[in-house]
N, CA and C of each residue as an Amber inpcrd file, in Angstrom:
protein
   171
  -3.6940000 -16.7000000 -21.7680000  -3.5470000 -16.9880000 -20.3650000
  -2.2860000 -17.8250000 -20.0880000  -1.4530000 -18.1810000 -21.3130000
  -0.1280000 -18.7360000 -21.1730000   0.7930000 -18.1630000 -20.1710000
   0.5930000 -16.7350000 -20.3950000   1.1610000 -15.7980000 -19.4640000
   0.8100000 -15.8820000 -18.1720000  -0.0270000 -16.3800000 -17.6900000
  -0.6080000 -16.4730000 -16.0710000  -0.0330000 -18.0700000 -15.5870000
  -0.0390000 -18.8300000 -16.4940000   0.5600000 -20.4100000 -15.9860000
   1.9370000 -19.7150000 -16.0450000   2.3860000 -19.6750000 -16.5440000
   4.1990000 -19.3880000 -17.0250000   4.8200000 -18.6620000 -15.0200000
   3.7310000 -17.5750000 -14.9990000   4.4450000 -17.0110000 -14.1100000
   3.8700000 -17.7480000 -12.7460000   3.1720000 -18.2870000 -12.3920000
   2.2010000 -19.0330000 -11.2280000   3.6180000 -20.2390000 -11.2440000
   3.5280000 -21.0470000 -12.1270000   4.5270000 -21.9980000 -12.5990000
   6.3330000 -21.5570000 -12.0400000   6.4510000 -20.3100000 -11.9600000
   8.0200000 -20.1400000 -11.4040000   7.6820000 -19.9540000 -10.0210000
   6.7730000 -20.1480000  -9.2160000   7.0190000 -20.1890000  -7.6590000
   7.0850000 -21.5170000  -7.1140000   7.8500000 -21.8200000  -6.1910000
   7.9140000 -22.8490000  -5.0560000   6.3220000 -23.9280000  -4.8620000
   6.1130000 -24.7180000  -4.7520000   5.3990000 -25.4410000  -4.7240000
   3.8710000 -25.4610000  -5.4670000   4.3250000 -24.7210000  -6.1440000
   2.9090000 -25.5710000  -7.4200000   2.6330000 -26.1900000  -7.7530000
   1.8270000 -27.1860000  -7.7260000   1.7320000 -28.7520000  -8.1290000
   0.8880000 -28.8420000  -9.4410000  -0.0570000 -27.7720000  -9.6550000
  -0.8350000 -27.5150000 -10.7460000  -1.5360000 -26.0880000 -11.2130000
  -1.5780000 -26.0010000 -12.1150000  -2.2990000 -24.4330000 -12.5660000
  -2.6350000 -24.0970000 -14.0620000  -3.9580000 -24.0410000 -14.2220000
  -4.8810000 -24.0640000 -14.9080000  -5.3510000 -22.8170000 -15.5370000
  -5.7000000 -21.8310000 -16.2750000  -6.3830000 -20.8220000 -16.7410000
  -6.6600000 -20.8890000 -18.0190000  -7.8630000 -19.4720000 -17.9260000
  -8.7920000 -19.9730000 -19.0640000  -9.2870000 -18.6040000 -19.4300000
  -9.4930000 -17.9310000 -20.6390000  -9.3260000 -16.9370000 -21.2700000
 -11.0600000 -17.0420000 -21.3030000 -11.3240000 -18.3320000 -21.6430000
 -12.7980000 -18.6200000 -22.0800000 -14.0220000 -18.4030000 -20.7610000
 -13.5910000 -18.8150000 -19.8150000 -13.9980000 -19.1100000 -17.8520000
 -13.7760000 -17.6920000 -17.5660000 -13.0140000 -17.2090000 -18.1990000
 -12.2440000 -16.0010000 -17.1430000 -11.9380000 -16.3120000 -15.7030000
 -11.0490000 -17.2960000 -15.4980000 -10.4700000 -18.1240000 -14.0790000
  -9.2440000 -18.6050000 -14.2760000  -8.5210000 -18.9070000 -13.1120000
  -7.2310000 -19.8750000 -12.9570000  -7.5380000 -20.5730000 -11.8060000
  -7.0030000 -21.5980000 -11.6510000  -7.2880000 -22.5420000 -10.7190000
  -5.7960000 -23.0490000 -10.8130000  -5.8790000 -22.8840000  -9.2510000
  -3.7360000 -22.7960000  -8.6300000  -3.9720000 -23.9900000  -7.6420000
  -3.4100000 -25.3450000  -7.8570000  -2.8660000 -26.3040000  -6.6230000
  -1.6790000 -25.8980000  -6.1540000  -1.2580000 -26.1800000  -4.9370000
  -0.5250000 -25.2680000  -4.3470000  -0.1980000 -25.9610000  -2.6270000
   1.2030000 -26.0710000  -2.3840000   1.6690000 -26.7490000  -1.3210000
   1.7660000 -25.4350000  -0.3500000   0.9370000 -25.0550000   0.8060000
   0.7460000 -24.0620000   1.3920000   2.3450000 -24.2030000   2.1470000
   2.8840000 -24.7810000   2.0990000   4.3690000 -24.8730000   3.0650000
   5.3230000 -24.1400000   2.0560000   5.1620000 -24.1250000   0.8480000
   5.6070000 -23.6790000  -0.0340000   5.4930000 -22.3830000  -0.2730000
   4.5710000 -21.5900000  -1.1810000   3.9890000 -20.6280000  -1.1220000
   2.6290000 -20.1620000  -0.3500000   2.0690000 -18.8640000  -1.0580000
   0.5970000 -18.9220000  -0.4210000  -0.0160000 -17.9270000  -1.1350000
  -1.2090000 -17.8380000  -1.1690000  -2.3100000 -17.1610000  -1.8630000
  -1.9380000 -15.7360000  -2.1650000  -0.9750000 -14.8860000  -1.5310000
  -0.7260000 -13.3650000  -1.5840000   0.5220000 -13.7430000  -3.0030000
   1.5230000 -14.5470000  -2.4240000   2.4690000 -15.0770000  -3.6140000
   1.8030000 -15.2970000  -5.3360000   1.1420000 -16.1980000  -5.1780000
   0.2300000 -16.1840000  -6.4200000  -0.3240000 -14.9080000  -7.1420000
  -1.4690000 -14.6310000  -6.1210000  -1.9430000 -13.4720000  -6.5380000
  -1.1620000 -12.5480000  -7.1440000   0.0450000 -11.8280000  -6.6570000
   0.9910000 -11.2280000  -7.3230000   1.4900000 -11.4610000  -8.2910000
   1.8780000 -12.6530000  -8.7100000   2.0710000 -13.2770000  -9.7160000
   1.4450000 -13.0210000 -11.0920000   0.1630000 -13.6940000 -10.8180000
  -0.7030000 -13.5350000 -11.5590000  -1.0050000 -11.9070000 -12.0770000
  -1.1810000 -10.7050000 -10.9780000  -1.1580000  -9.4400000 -11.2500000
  -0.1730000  -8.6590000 -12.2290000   0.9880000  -9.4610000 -11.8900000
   2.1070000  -9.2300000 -12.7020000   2.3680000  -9.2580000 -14.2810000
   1.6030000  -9.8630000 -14.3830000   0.9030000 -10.5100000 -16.0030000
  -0.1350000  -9.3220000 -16.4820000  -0.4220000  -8.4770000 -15.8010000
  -2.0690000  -7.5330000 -16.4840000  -3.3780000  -8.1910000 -15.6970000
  -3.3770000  -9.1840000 -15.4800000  -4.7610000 -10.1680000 -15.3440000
  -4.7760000  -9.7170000 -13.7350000  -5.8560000  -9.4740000 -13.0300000
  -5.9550000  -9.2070000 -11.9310000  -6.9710000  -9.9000000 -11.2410000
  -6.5040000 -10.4250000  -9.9410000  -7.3100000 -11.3340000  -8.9070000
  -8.4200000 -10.6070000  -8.9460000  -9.4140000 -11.0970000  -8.3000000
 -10.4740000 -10.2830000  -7.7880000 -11.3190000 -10.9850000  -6.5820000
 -10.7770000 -12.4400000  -6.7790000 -11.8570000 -13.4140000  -5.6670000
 -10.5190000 -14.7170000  -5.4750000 -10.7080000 -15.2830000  -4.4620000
  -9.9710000 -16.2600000  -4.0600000 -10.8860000 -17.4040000  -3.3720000
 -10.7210000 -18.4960000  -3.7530000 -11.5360000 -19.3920000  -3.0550000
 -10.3880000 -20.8320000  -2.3580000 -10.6240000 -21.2600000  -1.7840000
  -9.9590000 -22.5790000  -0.9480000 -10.3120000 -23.6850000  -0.6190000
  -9.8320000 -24.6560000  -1.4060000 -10.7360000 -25.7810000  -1.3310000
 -10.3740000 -26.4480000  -0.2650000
């Protein structure tokens, strides 16, 4: 899941990002002025690993 931080990690305001091979999850902090949830998601897709649920704390 190195591959899912690495690429989450080259966008604009990430403050933190987390994944887990073991969870089967990532957990993205994230400056909404910055990027936003479609940005990520792609990201992450980009890697093989595919969204499927989004939540907002």
């Amino acid at each position: 899941m190195e591959e899912v931080k690495h690429e989450v990690n080259k966008l604009q305001g990430i403050l933190k990002s987390e994944a887990s091979n073991q969870k089967a999850n990532a957990m993205v902090q994230f400056k909404n002025s910055k990027t936003n949830i479609a940005e990520i998601t792609k990201a992450i897709n980009s890697t093989g690993y595919k969204v499927i649920e989004t939540k907002l704390k």
